[in-house]
N, C-alpha and C positions, 0 to 999 in steps of 0.2 A: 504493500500500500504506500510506502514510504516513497519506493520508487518510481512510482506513478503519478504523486503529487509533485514530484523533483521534477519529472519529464513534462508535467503538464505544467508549471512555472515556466518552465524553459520557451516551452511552446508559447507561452502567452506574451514573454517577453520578446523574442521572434518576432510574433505578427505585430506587437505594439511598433518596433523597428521597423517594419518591413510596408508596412500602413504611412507609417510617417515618409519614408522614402518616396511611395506613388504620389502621398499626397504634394508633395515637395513637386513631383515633376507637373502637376497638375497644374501648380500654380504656379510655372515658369512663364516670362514674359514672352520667350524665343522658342519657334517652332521647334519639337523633337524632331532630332532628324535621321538619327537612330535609336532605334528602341528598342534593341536586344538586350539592352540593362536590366529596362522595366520586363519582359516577356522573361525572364531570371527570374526578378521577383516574382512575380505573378506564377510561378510554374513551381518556387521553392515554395511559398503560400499552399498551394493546393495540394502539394505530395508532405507538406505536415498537415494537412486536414485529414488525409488518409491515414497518418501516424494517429492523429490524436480518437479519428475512427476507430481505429485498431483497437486502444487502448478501451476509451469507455465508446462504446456499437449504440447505436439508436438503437432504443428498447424494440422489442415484437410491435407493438400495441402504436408504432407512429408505421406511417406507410409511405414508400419512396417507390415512385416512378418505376415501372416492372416494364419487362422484357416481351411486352405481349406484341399483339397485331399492332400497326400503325392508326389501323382505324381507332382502335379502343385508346389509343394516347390520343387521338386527334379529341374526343369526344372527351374524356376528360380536362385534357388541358383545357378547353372553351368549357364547360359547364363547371370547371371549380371557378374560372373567375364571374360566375351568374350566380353560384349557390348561394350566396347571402345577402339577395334583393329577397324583396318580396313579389310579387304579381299585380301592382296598380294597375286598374285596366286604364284604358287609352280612349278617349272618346272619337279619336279617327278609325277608319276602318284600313286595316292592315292590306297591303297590297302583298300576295301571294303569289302576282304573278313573274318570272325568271326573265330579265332581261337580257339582250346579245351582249356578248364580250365586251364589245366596240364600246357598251354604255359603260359598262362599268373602268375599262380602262381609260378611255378618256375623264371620266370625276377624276379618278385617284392623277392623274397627270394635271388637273386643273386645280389640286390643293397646292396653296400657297409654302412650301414645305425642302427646309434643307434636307432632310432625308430622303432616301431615293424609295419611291411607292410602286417598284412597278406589280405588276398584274399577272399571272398564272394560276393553272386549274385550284393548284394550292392558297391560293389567295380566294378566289371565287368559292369555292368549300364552306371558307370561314366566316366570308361575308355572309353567304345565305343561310348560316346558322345563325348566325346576329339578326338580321332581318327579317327573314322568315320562318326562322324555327323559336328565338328568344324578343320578338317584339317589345313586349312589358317591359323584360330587363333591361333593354334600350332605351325608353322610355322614361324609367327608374335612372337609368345612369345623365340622360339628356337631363334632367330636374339638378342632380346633385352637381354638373359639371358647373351650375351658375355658381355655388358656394365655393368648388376646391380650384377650379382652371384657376379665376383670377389668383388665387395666391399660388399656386405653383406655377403662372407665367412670370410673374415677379420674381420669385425667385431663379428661375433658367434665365431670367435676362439679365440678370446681374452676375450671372455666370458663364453669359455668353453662352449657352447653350438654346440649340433649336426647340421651339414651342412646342413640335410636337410630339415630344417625350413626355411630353403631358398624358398622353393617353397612355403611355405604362399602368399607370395604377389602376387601368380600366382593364387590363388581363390580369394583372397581380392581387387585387382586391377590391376589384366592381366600387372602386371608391368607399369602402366598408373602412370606415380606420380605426375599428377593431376587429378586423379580422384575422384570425392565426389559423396556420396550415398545420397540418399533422406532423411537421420534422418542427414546428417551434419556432419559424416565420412570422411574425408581425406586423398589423399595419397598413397604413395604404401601401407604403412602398414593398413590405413584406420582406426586411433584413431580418434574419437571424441576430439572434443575441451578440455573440462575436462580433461579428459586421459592425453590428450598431454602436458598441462601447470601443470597438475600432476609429469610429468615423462621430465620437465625441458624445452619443447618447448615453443618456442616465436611465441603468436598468436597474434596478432592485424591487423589494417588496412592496413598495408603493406606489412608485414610480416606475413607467417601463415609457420613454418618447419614442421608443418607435411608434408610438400611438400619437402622435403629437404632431399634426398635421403641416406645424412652422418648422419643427424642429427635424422632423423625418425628411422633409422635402429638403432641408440644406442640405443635410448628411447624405439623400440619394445625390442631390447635383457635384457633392465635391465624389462621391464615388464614380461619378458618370465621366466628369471631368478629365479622373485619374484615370480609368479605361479609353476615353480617347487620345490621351498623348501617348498611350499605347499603341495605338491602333490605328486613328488615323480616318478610321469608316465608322460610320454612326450604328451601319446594318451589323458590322462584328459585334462593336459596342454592346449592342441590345443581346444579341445572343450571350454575350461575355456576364452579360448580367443575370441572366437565365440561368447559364450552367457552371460561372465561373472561367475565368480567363484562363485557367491551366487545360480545360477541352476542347477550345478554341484554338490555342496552340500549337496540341497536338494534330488537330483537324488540321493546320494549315502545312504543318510537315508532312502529314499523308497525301495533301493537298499539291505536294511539289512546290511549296512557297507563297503557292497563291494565297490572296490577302484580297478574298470577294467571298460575300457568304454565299454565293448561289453557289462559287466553285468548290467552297470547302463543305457544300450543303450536304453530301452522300458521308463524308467523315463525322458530322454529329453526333451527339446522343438524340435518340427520338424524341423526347420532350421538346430538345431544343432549334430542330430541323424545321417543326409547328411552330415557335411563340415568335418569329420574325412576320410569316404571314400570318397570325393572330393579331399582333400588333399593327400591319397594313389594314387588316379588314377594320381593327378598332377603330381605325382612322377613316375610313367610310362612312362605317355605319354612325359613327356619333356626327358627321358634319353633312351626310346624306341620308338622317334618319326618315324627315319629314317627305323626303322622295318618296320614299318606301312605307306612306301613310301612319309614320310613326309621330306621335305628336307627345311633349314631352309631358311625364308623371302629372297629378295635380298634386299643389306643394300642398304638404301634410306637419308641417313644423318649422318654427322659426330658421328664417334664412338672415337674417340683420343679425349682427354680431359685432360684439367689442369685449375687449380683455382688461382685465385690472391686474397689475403687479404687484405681489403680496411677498413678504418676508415672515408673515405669521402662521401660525399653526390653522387648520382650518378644516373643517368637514363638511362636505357638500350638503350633511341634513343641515347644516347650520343657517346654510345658505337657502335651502330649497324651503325652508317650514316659514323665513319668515319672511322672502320674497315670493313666493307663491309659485316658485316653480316645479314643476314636478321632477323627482329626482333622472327619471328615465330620460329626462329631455337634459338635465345636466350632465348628467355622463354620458352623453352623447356630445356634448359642447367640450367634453374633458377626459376623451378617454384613457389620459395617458395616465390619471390616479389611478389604480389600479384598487386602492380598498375603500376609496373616495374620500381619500387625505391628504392634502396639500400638508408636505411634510416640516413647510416654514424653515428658517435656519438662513437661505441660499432663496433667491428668486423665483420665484413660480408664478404660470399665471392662473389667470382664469376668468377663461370665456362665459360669459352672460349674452344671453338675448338684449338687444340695443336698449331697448326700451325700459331693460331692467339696471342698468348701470348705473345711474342715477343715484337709484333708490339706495345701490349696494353704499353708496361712497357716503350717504348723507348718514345710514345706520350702519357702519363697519362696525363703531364699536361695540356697537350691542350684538350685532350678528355675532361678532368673535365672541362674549362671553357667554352667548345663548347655549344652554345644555353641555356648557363644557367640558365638566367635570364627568359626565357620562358620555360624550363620544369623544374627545381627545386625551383628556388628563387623566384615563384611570389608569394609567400604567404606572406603578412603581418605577422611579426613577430611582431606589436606592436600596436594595434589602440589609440590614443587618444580621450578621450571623453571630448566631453565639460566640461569644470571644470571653476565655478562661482570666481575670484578671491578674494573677499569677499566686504571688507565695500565699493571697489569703482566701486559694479558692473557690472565690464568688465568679459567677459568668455576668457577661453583657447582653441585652439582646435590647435593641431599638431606644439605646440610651440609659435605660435601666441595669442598676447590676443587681443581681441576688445572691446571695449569702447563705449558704443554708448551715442553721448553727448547730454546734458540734458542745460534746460536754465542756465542762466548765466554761462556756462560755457567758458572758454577761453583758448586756447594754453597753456599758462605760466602756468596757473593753473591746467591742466589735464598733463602734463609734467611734476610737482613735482609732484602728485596722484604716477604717474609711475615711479616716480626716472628715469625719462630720459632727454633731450633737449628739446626746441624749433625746433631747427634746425634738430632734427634724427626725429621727428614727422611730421616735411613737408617732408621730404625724403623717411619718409616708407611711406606717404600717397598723397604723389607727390603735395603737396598743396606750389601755386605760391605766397599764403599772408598767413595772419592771420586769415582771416575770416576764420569762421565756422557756420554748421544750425546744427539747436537743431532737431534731432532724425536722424543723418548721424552714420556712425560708421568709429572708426579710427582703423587703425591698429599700437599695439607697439610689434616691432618685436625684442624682446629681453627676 
């Protein structure tokens, strides 16, 4: 066991280095111009992911991408990023009927878009499961894109990165931003734990910002970043993100060099052969929903939002009972609390419906003392343990010591023992004389 925690320190220290290294090249002013250094990193990265596999194995009960028919990965990878909408019907009626080629690749050539869109059977598959198999889901995702696009265009443009990375999170987490996959993915962006305290997020018991819709979206653009000064191509890029930079690598040496996903397409892992044209269709069907008689969800909860910055301890009942919100709609505004406690200390925020922020700033300080003492303060912030006082004996426990007396012993005499009175020794042990019996215990509460 000993040697496992030694290998897996090593390991953590490793990627914390090897993290800061991509990141480093990411934020270079001057084009990469070779990038065998980074495809190093990136390659020693992923054969210690296999070490640290080796060591502790994802349990039975998580389930990873099988070795089955093409079909049956095609269909999952599109219905895991659908599984956690619900079915809002559409008041337009769904166009079911298949148009020629011609149509659909001229849209995807007519979107405004650094990344390259082109069009094949494989791309036409996935549209028409978005369109004409998942309508609703479209529908659902068209409503939610008015809340998340604008801040994650904000953030890709200060990263100089193309907008339409944006529709990642629509195959990764249907815009769900708490959604977790079965390997322990999170998020809209959906990092694994690693990744995430990699690339600066705060994971622990209360806090997990892969959920954190500001904070996750930085952490995917500097990861995105660091994969292109890798790479070079946006379409690698997205796959690199899928499977990891180290199967992309390999793909490109079986690939004879080549550095085009179509040509390193037959070298992939199945998963990741699909989530390039999954991502192409994504970007159809959300900006040619309404072609396809898809009209967007009707909004079902606040969309107007503002955040307050607290350094206080805080529990969402605190906030929900006496602004009138409901708790489900808060942790939905904050999913990154994880037991719905802003853990104070260090800066956190938290998002409020607009209309309610107001109210939060004028009553802080009553929200914060409201029910405190039962949903934040009941934790023992100190236990004492009995501590033996030494040559006379007596134990400690919670400021008190006890004495328990022995023959010949007598008031006067156990009173100097303790540097205390006669008279504070009948007081803390309510005694009407002097008497005392040999194995009673006294209390000196000093």
């Amino acid at each position: 066991m000993k040697k496992i925690f030694t290998i897996l320190f090593a390991c953590c220290a490793f990627f914390c280095a090897k993290a800061e290294e991509l990141d480093s090249i990411a934020r270079m002013d001057t084009t990469v111009t070779d990038s065998l250094a980074s495809i190093e990193v990136i390659e020693q990265l992923d054969s210690l992911e296999m070490v640290i596999d080796t060591i502790v194995p994802v349990p039975p009960y998580y389930t990873r991408w099988s070795d089955s028919t093409l079909s049956d990965i095609e269909m999952r990878a599109l219905d895991w990023s659908l599984r956690w909408l619900d079915t809002t019907d559409c008041i337009a009626v769904h166009d079911t009927t298949t148009l020629p080629d011609s149509v659909y690749k001229a849209r995807l050539q007519a979107l405004p878009c650094v990344i390259e869109l082109p069009y094949n059977e494989r791309v036409r598959a996935f549209i028409l499961r978005y369109v004409k198999r998942s309508p609703k889901q479209v529908a659902r995702m068209m409503r939610m894109s008015e809340y998340y696009f604008p801040l994650f265009e904000e953030v890709l443009a200060r990263y100089n990165l193309p907008y339409e990375l944006k529709y990642l999170p629509i195959i990764e987490s249907a815009l769900n931003p708490m959604a977790r996959s079965y390997v322990g993915a999170a998020g809209l962006w959906q990092f694994m734990p690693g990744t995430g305290k990699l690339f600066g997020l705060e994971i622990n018991s209360l806090v997990d910002e892969r959920m954190d819709p500001v904070k996750s979206t930085e952490a995917a653009c500097r990861f995105l970043s660091s994969m292109y000064a890798v790479y070079h191509d946006w379409n690698l890029v997205i796959a690199a993100y899928n499977c990891g930079g180290g199967n992309v690598n390999k793909a490109i040496k079986r690939a004879g060099g080549k550095r085009d996903f179509w040509s390193i397409y037959p070298y992939l892992p199945r998963e990741t052969r699909n989530y390039v044209p999954i991502f192409i269709a994504a970007n159809y069907a959300m900006n040619y929903g309404q072609e396809h008689g898809i009209c967007k969800a009707p909004l079902e909860k606040t969309m107007l939002t503002d955040t307050i910055a607290t350094t206080r301890r805080l529990h969402l009942q605190q906030v929900s009972e006496n602004l009138d919100i409901p708790m489900d709609e808060l942790r939905r505004l904050n999913p990154q609390y994880s037991r719905d406690i802003l853990p104070g200390g260090s800066v956190y925020t938290l998002c409020l419906p607009s209309e309610k922020v107001g109210l939060y700033i004028e009553q802080e300080d009553s929200i914060l003392v409201y029910k405190a003492d039962s949903l934040i303060n009941n934790r023992r912030a100190e236990i004492d343990l009995a501590k033996v006082t030494g040559i006379h004996g007596g134990y400690r426990v919670n400021g008190v010591t006890y004495y328990t007396i022995k023959r010949g012993d007598t008031l006067g005499g156990i009173a100097k023992k303790f540097h205390c009175t006669v008279k504070q020794l009948k007081q803390w042990n309510g005694l009407k004389n002097d008497n005392i019996r040999e194995g009673k215990k006294l209390k000196i509460c000093k």
